[in-house]
MDAnalysis code that builds the backbone (N, CA, C; Angstrom):
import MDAnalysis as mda
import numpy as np

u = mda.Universe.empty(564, n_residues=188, atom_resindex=np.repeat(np.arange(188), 3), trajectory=True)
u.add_TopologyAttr("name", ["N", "CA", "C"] * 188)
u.add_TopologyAttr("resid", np.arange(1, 189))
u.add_TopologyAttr("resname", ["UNK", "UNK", "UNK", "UNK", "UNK", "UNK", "UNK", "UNK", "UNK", "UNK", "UNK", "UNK", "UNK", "UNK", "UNK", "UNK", "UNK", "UNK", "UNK", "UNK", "UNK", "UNK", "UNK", "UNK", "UNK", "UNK", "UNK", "UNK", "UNK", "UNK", "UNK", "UNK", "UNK", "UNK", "UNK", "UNK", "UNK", "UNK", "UNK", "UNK", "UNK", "UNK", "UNK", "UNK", "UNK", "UNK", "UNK", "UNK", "UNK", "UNK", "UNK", "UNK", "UNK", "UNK", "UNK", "UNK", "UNK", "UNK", "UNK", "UNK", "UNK", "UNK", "UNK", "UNK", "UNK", "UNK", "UNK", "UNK", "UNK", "UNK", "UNK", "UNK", "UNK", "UNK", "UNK", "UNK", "UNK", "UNK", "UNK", "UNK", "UNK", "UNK", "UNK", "UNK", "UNK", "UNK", "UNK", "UNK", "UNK", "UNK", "UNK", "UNK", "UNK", "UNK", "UNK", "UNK", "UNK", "UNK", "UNK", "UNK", "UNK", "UNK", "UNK", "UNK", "UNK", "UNK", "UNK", "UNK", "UNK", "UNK", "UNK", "UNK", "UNK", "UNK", "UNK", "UNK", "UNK", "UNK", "UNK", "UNK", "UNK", "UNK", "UNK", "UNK", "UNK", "UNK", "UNK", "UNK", "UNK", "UNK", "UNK", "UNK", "UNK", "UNK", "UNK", "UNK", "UNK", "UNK", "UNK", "UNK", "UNK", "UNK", "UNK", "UNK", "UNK", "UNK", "UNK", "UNK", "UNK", "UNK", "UNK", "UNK", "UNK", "UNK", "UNK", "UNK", "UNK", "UNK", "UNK", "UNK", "UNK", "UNK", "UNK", "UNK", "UNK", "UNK", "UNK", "UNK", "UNK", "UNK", "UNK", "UNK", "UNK", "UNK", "UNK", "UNK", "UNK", "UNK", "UNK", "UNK", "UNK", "UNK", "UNK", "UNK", "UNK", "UNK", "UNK", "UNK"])
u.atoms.positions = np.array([
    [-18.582, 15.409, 14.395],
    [-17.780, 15.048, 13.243],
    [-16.408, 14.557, 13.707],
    [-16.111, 13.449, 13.154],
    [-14.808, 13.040, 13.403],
    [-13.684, 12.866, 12.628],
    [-12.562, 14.077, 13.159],
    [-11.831, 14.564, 12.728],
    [-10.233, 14.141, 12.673],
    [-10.124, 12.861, 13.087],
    [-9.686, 11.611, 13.506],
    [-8.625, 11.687, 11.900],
    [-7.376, 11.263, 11.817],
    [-6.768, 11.212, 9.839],
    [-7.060, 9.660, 10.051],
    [-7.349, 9.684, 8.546],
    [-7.460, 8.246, 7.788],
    [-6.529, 7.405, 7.292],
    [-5.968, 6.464, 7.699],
    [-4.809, 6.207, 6.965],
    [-5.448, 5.113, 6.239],
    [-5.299, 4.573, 4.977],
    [-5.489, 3.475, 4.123],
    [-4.339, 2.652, 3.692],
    [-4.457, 1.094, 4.755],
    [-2.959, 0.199, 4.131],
    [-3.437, -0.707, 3.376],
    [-2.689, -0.925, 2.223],
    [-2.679, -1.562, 1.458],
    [-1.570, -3.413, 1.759],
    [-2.137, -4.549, 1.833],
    [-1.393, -5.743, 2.406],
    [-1.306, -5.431, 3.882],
    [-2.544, -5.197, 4.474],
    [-2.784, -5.145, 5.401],
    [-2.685, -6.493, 6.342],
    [-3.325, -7.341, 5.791],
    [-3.759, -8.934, 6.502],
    [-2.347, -9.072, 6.970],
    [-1.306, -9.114, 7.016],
    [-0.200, -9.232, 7.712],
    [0.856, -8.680, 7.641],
    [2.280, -9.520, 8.410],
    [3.342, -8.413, 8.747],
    [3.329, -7.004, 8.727],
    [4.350, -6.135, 7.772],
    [4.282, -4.448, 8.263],
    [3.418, -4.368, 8.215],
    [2.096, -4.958, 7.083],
    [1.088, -3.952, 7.149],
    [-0.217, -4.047, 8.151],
    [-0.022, -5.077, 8.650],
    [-1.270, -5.270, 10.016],
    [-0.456, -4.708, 11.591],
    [0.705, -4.775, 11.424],
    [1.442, -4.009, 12.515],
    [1.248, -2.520, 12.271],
    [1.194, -2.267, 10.914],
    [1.197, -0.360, 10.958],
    [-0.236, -0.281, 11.003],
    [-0.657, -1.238, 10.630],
    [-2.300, -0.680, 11.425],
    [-2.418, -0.810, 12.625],
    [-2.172, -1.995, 13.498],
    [-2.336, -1.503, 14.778],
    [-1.644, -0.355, 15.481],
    [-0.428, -0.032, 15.162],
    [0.294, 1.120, 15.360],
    [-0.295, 2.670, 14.852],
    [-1.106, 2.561, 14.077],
    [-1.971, 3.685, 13.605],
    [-3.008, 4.010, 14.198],
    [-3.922, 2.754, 14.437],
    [-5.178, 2.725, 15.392],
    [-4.533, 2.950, 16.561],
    [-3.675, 3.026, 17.075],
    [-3.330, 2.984, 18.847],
    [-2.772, 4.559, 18.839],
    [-2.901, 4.988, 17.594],
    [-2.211, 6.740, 17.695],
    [-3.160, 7.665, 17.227],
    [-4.497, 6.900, 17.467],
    [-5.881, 7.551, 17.297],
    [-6.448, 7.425, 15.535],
    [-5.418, 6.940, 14.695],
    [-5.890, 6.931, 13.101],
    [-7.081, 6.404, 13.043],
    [-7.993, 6.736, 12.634],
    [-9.247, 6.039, 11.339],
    [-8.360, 4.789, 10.419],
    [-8.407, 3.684, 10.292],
    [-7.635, 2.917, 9.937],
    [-8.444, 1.837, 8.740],
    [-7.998, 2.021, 7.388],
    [-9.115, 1.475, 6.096],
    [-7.849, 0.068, 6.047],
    [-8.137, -1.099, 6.294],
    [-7.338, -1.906, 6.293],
    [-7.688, -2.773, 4.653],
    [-6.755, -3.015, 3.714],
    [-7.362, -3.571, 2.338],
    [-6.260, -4.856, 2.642],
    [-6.483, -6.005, 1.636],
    [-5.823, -7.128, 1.382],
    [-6.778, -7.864, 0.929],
    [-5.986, -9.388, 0.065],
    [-7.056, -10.255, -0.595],
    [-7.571, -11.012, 0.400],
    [-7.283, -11.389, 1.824],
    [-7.866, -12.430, 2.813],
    [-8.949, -11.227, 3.805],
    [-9.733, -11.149, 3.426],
    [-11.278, -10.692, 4.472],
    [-11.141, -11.060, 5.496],
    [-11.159, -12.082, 5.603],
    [-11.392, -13.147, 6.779],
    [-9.937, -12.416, 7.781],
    [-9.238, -12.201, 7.656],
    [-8.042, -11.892, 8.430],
    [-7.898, -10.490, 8.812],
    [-8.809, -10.147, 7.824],
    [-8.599, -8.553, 7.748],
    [-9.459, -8.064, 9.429],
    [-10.608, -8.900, 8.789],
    [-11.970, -8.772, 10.135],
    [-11.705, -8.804, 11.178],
    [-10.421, -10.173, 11.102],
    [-10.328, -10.327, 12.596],
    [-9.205, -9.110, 13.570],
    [-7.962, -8.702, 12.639],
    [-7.588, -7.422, 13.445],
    [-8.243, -6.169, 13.135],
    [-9.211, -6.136, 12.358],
    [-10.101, -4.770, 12.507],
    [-11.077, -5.303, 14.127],
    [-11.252, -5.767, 13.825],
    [-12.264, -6.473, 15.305],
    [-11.268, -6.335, 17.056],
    [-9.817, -6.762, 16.388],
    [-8.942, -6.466, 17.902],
    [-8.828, -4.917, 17.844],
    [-8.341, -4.020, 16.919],
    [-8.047, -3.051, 16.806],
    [-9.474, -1.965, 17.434],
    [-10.588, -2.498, 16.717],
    [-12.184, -1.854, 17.684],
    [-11.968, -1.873, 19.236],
    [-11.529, -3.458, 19.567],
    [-11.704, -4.114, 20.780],
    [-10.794, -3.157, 21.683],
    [-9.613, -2.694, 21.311],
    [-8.697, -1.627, 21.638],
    [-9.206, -0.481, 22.141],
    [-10.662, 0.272, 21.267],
    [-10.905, 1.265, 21.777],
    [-10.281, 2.039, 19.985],
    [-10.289, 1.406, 19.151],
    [-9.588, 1.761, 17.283],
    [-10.569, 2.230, 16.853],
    [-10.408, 2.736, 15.711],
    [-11.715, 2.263, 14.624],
    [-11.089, 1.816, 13.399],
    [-12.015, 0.921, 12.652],
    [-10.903, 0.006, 11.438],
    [-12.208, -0.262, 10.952],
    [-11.658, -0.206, 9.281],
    [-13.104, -0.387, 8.308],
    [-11.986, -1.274, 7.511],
    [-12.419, -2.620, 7.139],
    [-11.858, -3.716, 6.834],
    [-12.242, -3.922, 5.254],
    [-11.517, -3.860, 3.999],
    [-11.809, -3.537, 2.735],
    [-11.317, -4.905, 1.898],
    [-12.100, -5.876, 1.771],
    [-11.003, -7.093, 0.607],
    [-10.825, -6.253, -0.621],
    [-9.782, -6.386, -1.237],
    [-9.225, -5.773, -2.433],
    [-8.484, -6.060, -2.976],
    [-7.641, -6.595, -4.163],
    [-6.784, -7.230, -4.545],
    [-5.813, -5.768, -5.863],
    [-4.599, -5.753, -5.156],
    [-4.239, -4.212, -5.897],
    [-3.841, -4.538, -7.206],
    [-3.852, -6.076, -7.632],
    [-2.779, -5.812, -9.118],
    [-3.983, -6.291, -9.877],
    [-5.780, -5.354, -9.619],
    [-6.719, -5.193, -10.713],
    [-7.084, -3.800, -10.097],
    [-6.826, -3.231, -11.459],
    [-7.637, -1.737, -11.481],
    [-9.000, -2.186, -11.072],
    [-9.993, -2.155, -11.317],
    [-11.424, -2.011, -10.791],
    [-11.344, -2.541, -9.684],
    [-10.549, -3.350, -8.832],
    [-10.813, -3.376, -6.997],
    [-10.318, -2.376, -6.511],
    [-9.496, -1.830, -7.189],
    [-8.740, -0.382, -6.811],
    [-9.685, 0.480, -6.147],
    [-10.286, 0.908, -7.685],
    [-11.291, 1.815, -7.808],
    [-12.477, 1.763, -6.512],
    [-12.762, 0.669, -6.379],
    [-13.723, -0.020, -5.693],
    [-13.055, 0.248, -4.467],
    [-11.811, 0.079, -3.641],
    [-11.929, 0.265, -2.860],
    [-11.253, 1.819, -2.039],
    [-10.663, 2.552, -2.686],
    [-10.485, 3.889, -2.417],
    [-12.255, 4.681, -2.472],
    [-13.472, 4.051, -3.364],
    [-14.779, 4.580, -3.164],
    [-14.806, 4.183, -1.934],
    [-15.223, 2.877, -1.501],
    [-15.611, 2.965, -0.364],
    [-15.091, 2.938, 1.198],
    [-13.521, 3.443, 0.835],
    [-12.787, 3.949, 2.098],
    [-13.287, 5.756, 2.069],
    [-13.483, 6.048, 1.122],
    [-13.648, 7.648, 1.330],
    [-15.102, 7.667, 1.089],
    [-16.058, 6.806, 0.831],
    [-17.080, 6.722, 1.558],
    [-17.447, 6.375, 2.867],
    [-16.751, 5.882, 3.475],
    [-16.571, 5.160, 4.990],
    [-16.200, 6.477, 5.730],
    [-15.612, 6.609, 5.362],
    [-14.445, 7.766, 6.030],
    [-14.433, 9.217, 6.226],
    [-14.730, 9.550, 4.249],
    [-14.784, 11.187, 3.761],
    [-13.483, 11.596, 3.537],
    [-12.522, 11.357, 3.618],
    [-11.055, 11.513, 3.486],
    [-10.245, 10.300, 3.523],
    [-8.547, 10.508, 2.621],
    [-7.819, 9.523, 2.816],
    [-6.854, 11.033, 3.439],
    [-6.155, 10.454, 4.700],
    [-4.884, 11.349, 4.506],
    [-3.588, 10.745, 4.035],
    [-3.308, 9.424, 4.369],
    [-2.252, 8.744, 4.146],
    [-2.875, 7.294, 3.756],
    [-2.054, 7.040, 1.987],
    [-2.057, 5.713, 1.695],
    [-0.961, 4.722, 1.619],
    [-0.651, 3.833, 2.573],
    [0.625, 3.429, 2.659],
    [0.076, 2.235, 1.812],
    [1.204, 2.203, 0.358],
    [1.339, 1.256, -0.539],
    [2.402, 0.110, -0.298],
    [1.540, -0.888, 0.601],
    [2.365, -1.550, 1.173],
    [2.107, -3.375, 0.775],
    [1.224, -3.578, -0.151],
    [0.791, -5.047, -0.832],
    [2.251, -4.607, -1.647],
    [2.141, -6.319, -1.505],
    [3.528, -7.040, -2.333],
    [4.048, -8.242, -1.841],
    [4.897, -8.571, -2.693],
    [5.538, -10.188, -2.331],
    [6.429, -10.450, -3.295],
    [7.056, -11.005, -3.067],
    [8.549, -11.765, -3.950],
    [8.667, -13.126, -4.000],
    [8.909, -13.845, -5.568],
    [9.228, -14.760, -5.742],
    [10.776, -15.149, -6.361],
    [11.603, -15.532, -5.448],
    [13.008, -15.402, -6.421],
    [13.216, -16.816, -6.566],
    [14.241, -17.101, -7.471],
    [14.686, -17.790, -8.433],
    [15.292, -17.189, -9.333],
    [15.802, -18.178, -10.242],
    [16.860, -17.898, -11.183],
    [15.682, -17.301, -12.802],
    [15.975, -16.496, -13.035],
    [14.867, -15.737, -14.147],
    [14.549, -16.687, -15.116],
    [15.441, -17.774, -15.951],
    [14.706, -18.955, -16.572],
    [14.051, -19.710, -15.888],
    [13.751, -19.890, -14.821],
    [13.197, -20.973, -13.863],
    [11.716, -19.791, -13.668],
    [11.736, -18.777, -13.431],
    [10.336, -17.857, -12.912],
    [9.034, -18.199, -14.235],
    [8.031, -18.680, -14.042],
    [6.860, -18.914, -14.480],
    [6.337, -17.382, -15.075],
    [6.319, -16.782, -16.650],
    [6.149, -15.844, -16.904],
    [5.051, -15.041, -16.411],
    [3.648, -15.798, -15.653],
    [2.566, -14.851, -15.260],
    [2.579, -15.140, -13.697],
    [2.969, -16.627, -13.360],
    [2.567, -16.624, -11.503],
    [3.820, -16.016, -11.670],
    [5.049, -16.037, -11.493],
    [6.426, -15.450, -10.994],
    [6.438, -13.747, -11.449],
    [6.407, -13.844, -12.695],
    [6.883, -12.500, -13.429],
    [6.173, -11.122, -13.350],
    [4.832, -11.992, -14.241],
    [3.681, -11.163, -14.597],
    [3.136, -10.445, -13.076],
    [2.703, -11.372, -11.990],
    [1.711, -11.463, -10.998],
    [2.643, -10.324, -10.030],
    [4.031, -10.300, -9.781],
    [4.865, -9.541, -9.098],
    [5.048, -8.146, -9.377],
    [4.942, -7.769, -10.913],
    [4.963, -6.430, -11.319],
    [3.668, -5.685, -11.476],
    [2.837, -6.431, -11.482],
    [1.379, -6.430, -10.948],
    [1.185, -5.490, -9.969],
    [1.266, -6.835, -8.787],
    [1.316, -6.038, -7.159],
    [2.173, -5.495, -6.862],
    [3.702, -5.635, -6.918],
    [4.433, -4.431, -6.603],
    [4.450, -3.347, -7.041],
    [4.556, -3.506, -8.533],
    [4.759, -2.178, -9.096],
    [3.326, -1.292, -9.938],
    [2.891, -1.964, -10.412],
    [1.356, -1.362, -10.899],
    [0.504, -0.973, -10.127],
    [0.037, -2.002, -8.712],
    [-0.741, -2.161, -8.181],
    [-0.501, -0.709, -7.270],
    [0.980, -0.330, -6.756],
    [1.314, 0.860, -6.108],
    [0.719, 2.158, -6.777],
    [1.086, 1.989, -8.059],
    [0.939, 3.162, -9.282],
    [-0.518, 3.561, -9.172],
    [-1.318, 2.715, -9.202],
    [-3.059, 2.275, -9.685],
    [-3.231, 3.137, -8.397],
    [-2.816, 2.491, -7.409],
    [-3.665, 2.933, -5.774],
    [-3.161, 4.464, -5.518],
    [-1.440, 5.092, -6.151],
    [-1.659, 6.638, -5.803],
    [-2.269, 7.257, -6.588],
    [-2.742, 6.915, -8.161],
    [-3.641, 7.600, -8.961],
    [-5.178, 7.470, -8.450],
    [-5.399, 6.299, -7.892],
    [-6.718, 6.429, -7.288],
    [-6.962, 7.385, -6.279],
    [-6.055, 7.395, -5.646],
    [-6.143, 8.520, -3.741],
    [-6.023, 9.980, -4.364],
    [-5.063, 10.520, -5.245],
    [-4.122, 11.344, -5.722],
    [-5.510, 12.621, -5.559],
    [-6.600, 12.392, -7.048],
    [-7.441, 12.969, -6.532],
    [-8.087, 14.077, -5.339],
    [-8.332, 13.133, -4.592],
    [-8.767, 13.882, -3.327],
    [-7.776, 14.145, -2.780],
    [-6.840, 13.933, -2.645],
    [-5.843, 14.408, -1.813],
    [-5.377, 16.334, -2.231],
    [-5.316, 15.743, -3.776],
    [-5.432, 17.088, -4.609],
    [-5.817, 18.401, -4.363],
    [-7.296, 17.926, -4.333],
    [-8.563, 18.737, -3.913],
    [-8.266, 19.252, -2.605],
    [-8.107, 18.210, -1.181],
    [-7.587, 18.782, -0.034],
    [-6.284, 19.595, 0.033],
    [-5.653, 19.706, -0.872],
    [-4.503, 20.409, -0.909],
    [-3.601, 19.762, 0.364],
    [-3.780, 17.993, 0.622],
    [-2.804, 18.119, 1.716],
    [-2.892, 15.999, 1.781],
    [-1.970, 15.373, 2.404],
    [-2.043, 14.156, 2.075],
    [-0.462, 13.428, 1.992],
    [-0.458, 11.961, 2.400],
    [0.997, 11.900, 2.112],
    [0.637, 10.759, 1.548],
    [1.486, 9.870, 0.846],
    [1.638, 8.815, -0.179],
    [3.236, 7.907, 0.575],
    [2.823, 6.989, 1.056],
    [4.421, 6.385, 1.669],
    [3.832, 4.693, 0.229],
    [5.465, 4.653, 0.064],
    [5.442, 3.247, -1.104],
    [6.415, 2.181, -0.071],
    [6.007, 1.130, -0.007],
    [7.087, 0.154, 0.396],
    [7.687, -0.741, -0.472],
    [9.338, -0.023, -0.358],
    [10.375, -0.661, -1.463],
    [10.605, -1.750, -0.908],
    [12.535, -1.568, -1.135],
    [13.366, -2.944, -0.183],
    [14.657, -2.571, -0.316],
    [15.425, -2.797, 0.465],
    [16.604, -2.946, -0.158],
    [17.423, -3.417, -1.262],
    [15.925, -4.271, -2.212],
    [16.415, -4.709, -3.304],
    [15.845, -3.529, -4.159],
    [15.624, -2.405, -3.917],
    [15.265, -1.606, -4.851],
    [16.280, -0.818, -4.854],
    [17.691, -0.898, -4.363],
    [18.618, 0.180, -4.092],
    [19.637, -0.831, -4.855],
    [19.763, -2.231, -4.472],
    [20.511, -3.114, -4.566],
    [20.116, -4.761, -5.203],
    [20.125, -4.687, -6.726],
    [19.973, -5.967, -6.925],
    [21.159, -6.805, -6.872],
    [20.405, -8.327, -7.036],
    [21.028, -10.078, -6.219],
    [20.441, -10.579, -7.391],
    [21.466, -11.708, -7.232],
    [20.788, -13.209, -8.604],
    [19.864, -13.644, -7.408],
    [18.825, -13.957, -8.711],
    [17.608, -14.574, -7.749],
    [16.165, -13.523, -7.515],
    [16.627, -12.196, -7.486],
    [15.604, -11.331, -6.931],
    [15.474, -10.488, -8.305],
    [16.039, -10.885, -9.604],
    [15.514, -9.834, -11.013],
    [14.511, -9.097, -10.564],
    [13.147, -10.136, -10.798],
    [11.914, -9.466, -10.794],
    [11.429, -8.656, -9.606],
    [11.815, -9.129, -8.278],
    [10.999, -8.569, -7.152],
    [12.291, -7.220, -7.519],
    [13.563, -6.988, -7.819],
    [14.387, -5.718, -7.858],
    [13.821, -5.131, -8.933],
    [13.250, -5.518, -10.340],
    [12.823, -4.538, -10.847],
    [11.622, -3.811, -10.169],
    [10.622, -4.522, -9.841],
    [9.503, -4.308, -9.170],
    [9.752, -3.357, -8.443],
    [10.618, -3.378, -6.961],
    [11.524, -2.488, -6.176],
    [11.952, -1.411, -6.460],
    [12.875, -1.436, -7.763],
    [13.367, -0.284, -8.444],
    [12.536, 0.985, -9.300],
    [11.316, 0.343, -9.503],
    [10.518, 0.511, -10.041],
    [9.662, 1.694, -8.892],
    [9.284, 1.771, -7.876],
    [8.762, 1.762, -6.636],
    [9.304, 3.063, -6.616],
    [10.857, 2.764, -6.417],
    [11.822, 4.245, -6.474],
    [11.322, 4.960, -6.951],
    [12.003, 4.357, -8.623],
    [12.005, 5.797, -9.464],
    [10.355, 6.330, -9.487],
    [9.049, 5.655, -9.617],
    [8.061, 6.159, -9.052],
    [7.945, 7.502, -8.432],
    [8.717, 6.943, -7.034],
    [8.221, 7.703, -5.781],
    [8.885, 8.931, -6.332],
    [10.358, 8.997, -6.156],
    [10.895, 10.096, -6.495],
    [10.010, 11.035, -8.093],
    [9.488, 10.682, -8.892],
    [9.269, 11.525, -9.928],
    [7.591, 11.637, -9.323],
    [6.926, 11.120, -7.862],
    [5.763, 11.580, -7.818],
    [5.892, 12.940, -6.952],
    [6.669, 12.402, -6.289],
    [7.261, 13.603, -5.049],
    [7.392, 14.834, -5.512],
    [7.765, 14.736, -6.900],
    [8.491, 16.037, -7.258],
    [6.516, 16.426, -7.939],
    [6.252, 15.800, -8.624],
    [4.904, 16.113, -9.460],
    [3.975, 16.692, -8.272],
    [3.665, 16.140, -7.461],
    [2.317, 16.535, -6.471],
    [2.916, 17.361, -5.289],
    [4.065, 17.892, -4.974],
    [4.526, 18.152, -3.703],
    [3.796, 19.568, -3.850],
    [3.534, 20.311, -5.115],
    [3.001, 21.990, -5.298],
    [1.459, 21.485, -4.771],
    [0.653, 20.328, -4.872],
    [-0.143, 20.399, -4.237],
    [-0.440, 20.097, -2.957],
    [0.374, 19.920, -2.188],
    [0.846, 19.426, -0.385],
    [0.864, 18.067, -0.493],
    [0.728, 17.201, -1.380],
    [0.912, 16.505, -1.315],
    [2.080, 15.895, -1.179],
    [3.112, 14.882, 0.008],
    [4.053, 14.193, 0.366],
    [4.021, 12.778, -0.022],
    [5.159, 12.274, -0.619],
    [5.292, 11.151, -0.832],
    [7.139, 10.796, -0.165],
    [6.574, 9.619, 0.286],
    [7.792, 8.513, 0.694],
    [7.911, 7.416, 0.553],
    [9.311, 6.627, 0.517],
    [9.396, 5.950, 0.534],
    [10.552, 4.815, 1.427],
    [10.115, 3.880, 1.584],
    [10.664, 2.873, 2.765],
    [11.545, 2.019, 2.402],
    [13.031, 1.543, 2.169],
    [13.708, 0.616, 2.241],
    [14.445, -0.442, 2.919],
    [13.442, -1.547, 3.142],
    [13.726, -2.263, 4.411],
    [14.105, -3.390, 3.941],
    [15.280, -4.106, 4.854],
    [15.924, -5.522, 4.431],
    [14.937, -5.966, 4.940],
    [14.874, -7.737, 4.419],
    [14.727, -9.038, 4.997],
    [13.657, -8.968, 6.342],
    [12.695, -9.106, 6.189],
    [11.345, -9.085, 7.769],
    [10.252, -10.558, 7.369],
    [9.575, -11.153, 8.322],
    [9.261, -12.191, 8.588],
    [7.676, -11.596, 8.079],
])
């Protein structure tokens, strides 16, 4: 039996989140990699194997409940446990708030940042429950501490993330469950 923790990233296919997977797989994690590009996903689950990893590669798109669902089943079918879900899908479109397109700009951002986070710790929350043990990390920004003209939506989104984290932290911590959260400027 392998007793290996599971971590599940969410916007995996690139930047932080294909770096914290390889950084997870290289520190022995079970590694459930999700994002909407497959094709990308495969290919660093495939380097990460090639490593000597293990990586179970999940397409999923977080700002629809039923891929959610769909894919926390079959990471903890893959797996048998989540220990850590780093809620890390997202993206920002800025502009000036009359200029943002109400569903690609507005709608589609509070979606994946902020729903899509919400959706994926109520999906894990569960089992984590049950194990009496589990951590929950959210990735903010510095625009969630600090809004700019231009960034409304991705700062509400952000801000949003916060106040989240903080009122989950306090809700699940009697069940061991840990939650955090990350505020990082400006990354490629």
């Amino acid at each position: 039996m392998n007793i290996s923790p599971v971590i599940l990233i969410t916007g995996a296919s690139s930047g932080i989140g294909e770096m914290t997977a390889r950084l997870f797989a290289s520190q022995g994690y079970r590694v459930a990699l999700t994002a909407r590009r497959l094709e990308k996903l495969e290919t660093i689950a495939s380097e990460i194997r090639a490593a000597g990893g293990e990586a179970f590669p999940f397409q999923s798109d977080v700002s629809e409940f039923i891929s959610i669902e769909e894919m926390v089943k079959a990471v903890h079918d893959q797996y048998g446990q989540i220990d850590i879900l780093f809620n890390n899908a997202g993206f920002g479109r800025l502009g000036w708030l009359e200029n943002l397109d109400p569903v690609r700009d507005i709608k589609a951002q509070l979606d994946t940042n902020l729903l899509g986070m919400i959706y994926c710790s109520r999906a894990v929350l569960p089992h984590m429950i049950h194990r009496r043990q589990g951590h929950i990390i959210n990735m903010a920004s510095i625009a969630g501490l600090v809004g700019t003209p231009t960034y409304t939506i991705y700062a509400a989104s952000k801000f949003g993330v916060r106040g989240f984290s903080q009122a989950l932290r306090r809700e699940v911590s009697i069940w061991g469950v840990q939650v955090s959260t990350i505020f990082p400027g400006g990354v490629e």
